[in-house]
MIDOSE-1310 file (N, C-alpha, C; in nm, 2 decimals, decimal comma, always signed):
residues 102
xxxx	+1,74/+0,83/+0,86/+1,67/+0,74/+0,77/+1,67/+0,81/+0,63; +1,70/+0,78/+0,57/+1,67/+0,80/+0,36/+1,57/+0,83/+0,36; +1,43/+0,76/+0,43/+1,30/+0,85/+0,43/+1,27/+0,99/+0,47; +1,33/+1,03/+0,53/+1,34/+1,15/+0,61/+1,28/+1,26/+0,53
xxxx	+1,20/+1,31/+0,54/+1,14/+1,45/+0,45/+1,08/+1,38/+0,30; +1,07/+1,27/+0,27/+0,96/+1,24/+0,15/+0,83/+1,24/+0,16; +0,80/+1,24/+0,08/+0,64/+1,32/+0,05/+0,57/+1,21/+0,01; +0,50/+1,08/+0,03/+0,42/+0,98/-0,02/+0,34/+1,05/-0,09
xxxx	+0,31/+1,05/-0,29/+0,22/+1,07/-0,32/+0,15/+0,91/-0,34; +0,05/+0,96/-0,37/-0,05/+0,84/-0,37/-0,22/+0,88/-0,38; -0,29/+0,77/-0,49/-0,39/+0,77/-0,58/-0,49/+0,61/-0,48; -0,57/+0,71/-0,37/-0,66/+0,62/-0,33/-0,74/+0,54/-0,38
xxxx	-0,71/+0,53/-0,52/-0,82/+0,46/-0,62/-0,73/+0,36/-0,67; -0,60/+0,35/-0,64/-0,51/+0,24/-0,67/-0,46/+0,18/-0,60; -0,44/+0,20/-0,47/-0,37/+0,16/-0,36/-0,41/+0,02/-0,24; -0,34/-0,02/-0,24/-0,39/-0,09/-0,16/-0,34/-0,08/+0,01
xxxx	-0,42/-0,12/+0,09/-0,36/-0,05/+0,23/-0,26/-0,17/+0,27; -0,23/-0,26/+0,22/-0,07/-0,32/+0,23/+0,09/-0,23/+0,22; -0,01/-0,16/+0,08/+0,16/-0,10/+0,06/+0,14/+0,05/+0,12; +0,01/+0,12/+0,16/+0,01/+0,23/+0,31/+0,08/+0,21/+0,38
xxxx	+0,08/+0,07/+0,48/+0,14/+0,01/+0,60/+0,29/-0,01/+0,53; +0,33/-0,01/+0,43/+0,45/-0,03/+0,42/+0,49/+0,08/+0,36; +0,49/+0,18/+0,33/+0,52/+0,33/+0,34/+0,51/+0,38/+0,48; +0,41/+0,36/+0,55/+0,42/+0,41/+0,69/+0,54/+0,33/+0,80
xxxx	+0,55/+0,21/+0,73/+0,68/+0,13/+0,84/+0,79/+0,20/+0,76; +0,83/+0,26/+0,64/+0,94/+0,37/+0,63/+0,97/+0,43/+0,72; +0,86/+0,51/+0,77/+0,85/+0,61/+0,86/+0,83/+0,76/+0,80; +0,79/+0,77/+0,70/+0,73/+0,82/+0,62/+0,64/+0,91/+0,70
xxxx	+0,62/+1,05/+0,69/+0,51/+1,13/+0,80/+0,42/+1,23/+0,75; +0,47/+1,22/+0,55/+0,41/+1,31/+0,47/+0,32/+1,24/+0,40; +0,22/+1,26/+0,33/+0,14/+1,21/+0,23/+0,04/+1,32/+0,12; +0,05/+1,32/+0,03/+0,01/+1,39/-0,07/-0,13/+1,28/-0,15
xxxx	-0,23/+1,29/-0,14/-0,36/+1,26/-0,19/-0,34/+1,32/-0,30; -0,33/+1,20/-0,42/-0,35/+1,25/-0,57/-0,50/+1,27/-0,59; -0,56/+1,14/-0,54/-0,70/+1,14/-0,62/-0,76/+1,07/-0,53; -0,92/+1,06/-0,49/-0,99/+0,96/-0,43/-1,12/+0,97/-0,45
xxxx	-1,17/+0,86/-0,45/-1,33/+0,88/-0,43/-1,38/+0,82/-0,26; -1,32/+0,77/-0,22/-1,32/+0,70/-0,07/-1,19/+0,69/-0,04; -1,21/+0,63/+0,09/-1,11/+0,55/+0,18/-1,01/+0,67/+0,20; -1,05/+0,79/+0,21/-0,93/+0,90/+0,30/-0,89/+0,84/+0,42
xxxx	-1,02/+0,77/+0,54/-0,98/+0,73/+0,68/-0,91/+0,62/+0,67; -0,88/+0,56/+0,55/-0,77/+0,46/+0,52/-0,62/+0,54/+0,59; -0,60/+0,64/+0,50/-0,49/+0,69/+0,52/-0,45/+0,75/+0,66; -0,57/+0,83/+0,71/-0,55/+0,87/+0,88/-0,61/+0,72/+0,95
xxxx	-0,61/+0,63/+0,90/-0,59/+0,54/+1,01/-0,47/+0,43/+1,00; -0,40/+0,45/+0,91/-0,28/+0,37/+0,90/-0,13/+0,49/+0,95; -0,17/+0,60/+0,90/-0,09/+0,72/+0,94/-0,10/+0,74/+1,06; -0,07/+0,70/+1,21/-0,15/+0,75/+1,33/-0,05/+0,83/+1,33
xxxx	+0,06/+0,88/+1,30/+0,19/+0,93/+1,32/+0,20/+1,07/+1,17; +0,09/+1,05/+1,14/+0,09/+1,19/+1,00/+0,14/+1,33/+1,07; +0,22/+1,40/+0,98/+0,25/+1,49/+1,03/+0,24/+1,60/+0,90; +0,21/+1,55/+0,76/+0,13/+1,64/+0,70/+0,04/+1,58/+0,59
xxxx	-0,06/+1,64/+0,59/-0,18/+1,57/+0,51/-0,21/+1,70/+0,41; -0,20/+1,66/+0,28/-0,24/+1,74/+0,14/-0,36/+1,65/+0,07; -0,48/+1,71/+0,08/-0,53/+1,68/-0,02/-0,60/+1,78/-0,06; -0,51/+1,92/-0,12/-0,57/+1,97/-0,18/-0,60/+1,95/-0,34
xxxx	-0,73/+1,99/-0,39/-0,72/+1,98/-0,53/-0,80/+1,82/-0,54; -0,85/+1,77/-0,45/-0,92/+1,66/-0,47/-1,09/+1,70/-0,49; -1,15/+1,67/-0,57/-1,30/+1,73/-0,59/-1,39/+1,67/-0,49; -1,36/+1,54/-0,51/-1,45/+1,46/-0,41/-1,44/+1,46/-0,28
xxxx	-1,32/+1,51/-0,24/-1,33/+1,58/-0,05/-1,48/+1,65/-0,05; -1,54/+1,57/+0,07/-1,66/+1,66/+0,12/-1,67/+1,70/+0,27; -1,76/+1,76/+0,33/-1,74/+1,74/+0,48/-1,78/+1,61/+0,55; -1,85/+1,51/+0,49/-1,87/+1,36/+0,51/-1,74/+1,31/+0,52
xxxx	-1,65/+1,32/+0,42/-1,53/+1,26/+0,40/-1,43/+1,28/+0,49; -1,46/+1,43/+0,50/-1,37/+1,49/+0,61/-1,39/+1,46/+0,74; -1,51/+1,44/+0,75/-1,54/+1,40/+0,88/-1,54/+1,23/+0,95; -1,56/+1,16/+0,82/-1,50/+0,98/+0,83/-1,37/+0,98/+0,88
xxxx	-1,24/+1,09/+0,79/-1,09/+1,06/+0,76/-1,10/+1,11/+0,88; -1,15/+1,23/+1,00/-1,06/+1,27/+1,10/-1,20/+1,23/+1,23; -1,22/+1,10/+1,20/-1,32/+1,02/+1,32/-1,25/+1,05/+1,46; -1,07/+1,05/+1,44/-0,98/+0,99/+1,60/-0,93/+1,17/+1,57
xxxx	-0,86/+1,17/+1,68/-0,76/+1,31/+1,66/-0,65/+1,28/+1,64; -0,57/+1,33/+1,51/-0,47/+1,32/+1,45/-0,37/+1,43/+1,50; -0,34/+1,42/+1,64/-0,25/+1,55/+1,75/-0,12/+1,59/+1,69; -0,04/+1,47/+1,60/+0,06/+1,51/+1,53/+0,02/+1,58/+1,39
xxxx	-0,07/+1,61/+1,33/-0,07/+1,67/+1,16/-0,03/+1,83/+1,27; +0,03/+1,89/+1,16/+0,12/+2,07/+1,19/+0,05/+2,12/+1,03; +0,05/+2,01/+0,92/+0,03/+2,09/+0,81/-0,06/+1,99/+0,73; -0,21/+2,08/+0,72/-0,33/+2,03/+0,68/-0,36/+2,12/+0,52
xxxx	-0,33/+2,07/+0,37/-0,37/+2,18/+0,28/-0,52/+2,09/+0,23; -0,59/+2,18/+0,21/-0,76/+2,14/+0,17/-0,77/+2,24/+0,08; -0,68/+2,29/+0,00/-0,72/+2,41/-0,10/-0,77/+2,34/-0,24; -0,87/+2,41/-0,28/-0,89/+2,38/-0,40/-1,03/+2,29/-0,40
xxxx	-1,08/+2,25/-0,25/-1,19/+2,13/-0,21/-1,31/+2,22/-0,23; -1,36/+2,23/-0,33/-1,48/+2,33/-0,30/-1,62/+2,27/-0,24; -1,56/+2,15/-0,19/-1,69/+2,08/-0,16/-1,74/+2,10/-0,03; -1,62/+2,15/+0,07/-1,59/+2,16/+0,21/-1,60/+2,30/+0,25
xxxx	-1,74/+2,27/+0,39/-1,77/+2,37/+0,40/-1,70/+2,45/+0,56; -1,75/+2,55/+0,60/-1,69/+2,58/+0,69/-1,71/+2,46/+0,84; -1,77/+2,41/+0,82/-1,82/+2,28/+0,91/-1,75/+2,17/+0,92; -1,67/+2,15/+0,80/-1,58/+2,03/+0,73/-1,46/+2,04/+0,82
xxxx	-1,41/+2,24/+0,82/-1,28/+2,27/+0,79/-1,30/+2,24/+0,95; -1,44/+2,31/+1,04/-1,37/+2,30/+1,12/-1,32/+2,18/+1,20; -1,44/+2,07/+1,16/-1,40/+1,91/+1,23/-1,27/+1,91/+1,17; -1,20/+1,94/+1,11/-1,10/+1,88/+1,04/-1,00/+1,94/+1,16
xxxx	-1,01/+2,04/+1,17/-0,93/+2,18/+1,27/-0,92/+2,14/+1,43; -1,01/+2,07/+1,47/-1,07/+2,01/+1,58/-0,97/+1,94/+1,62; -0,97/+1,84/+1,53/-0,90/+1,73/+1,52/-0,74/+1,65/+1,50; -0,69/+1,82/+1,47/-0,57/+1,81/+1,43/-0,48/+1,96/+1,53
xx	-0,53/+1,93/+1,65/-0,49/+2,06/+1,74/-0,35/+2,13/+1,73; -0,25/+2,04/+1,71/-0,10/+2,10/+1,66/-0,13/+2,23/+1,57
């Protein structure tokens, strides 16, 4: 596939979960979180197949947020970056860790 190894960036504040679902029917398995104030569990729930999740560098990641976006276990993510989230605490990282056993 042409998709193969691209990186979806994308600005949860713009997005609508039509064109998620149609990035994810690419086959698409990366995603890069530019920005959000909500709706991360948008993305881990249209992604059931994510195989890497960046949202580092987003301010408004919290452990609330972290803990909505990783409600299910996400057994395929291998590469989780949360650098830069200073909002997230060791509680956040680990639901997040939990959840993503790969």
């Amino acid at each position: 596939s042409v998709w193969r190894g691209v990186v979806a960036k994308v600005r949860l504040s713009r997005i609508s979960e039509d064109v998620l679902h149609s990035i994810h029917a690419r086959g698409i398995q990366k995603v890069r979180v530019k920005e959000h104030k909500s709706n991360l569990e948008l993305v881990t729930r249209v992604f059931r197949t994510l195989r890497s999740l960046d949202i580092g560098g987003c301010h408004y990641t919290s452990d609330e947020t972290i803990q909505k976006a990783f409600a299910s276990e996400l057994s395929t993510v291998t590469d989780l970056d949360l650098s830069f989230c200073a909002s997230i605490t060791d509680l956040g990282l680990s639901n997040a860790l939990v959840k993503c056993p790969a």
